[in-house]
C-alpha positions, 0 to 999 in steps of 0.5 A: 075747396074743389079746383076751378075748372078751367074751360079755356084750357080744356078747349086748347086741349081738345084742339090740340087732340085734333092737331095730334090726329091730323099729324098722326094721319099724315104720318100714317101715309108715310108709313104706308107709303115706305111699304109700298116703296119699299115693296116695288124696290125689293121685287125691282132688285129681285127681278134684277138678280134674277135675270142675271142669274138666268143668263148665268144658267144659259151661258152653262147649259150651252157651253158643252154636253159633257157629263160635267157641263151638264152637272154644272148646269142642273146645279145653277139651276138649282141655284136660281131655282132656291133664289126665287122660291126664297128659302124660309129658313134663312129668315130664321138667323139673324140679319142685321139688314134686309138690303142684303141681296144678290145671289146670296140673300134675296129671295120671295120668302125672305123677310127682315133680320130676326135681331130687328136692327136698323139696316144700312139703307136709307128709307126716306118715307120711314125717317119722314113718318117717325119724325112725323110720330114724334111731333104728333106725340108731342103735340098730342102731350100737350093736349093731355097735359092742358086736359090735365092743367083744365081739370086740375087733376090726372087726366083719366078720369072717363072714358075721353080722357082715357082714350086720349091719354091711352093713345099717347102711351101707346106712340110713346112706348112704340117711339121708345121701343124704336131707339133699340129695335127697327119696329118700324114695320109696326108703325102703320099699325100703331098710329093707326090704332091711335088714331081710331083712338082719338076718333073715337075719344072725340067723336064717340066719348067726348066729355067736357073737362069737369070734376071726378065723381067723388068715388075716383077723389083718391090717389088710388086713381093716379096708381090704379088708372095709370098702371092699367093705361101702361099696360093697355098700351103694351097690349096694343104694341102685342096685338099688332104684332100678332096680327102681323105674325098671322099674316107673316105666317100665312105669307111664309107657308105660301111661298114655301109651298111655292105659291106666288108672294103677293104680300111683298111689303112684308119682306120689311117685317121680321119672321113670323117666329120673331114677331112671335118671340117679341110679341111673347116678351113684351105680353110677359111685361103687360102682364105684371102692369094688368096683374097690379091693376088687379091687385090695387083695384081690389085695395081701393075697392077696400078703401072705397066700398068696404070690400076686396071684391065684389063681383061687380062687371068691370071687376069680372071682366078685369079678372077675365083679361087676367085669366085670357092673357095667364092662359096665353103665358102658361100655354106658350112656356109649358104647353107648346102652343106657338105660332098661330095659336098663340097668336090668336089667344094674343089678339082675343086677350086684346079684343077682351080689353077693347070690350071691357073698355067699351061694351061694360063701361057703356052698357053694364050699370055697376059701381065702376060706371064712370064713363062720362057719358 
């Protein structure tokens, strides 16, 4: 006898999702808002440092005309000239905090340490914004676990509740990620991509709690699904990396060639070399979740259809996400394509995922054609 559907529960959930996207906004603004801050108190210091080291240039210059006065001079010079160009390189070693300026580490160019630890100084906006992401996280575990109490099963059984449960494993796997390392920087990004999520979970794909089709009536849904929401999420993680890396580049080569820093909130992220790195190791991870939802997909298909694989959309495009990402591994680790390039291959592995989720669950009829809707 099928579980009683409780509707009651399911409504809680719903506006325990919306309460989850209202937190969720406001700790948005106070990641934005430590950028900025931190932004204007990074060019403050800058200004500072280097109005004292120009008085320093000026107070050498007019102490003599000899031959090592003026050598002494051309050197300072030289020394202020370094200090606002902002060399690119000292990005590159580790630093341990990007507080750590004066006449020997600030700079236009600089960005945060490559180790990502958490710095000495106190960044009030980021602390308010990660104690924010925290309660919207629990807030939104509670709407996915009365979705789950409502329909008496896993909740991700359509596109509504994969959207919603997607977007509480990708804040959940940032704010994990955050004991270790200060990724801090990517929270703007992260919460706002959870928050498109349960927009449009809400607005595009509502579906009201009720029984699964009989076809997802198996544990290969909990195995499966879940596997696959894990590693959607990392893929979230990376592709807001490689965005930032892209811009971090770009930001990078402009100040080298000495152009004008108008980007300076990104002196808060890491180089692009790090966020290349980062971004590397953790697509690695995803990569073996998504290659498991290959693999038990196909053995549920077995179970469910009387075949491994059948050519179905949602099956193809699964395999392609497969082959984007295999491709991006493979060409980074033998075929030395890093930087940019690496980076666009990480974004279009995760626009081919953002298709398969809606285009083919929408618009391709096939046996995998569960959206709900």
């Amino acid at each position: 006898m099928p579980f009683a559907i409780n509707e009651t529960m399911g409504q809680y959930s719903e506006l325990l999702m919306l309460l989850a996207a209202g937190t969720y906004t406001v700790a948005f603004i106070a990641f934005a808002w430590d950028l900025a801050k931190s932004s204007r108190a990074l060019r403050a210091v800058d200004l500072k440092a280097a109005e004292a080291a120009g008085t320093k240039v000026a107070a050498m210059a007019g102490a003599g005309a000899s031959a090592g006065a003026s050598a002494g001079s051309a050197a300072a010079a030289n020394r202020v000239e370094s200090h606002l160009a902002g060399p690119v390189g000292r990005a590159e070693r580790p630093s341990s905090s990007v507080a750590k300026r004066g006449d020997e580490g600030s700079g236009a160019g600089q960005t945060a340490g490559a180790d990502m630890r958490y710095a000495a100084e106190r960044r009030v906006p980021a602390r308010v914004a990660v104690a924010l992401t925290v309660l919207g996280v629990l807030i939104h575990a509670a709407g996915v676990i009365t979705r789950a109490v409502g329909a008496g099963r896993v909740p991700w059984g359509n596109m509504y509740e994969f959207l919603t449960t997607g977007a509480f494993v990708a804040v959940a796997v940032f704010l994990l990620v955050l004991i270790r390392r200060d990724l801090r920087f990517l929270g703007t990004f992260v919460v706002g991509l959870a928050i498109i999520m349960l927009v449009a979970a809400s607005v595009a794909y509502w579906t009201p709690v009720g029984h699964l089709v009989p076809a997802l009536q198996s544990y290969w849904l909990i195995i499966h699904v879940s596997i696959a929401v894990l590693s959607s999420a990392l893929f979230t993680l990376t592709f807001a990396m490689s965005a930032l890396q892209l811009v971090q580049s770009h930001r990078q080569k402009t100040v080298a060639a000495g152009g004008a820093d108008k980007l300076g909130f990104m002196r808060l992220v890491p180089s692009a070399l790090s966020l290349e790195n980062l971004s590397y190791r953790i697509n690695a991870i995803a990569f073996i979740g998504w290659t498991f939802t290959l693999m038990f997909g196909a053995i549920w298909a077995e179970k469910a259809w009387g075949r491994f694989w059948g050519w179905d959309t949602k099956e193809v495009w699964t395999f392609v996400i497969w082959v984007v990402y295999a491709g991006y591994l493979h060409a980074r680790a033998t075929r030395g394509w890093t930087g940019t390039r690496a980076a666009w291959l990480s974004i279009v592995g995760y626009l081919c995922v953002v298709f398969n989720f809606t285009i083919v669950n929408q618009f391709f009829n096939g046996l995998h054609s569960y959206s709900g809707l």
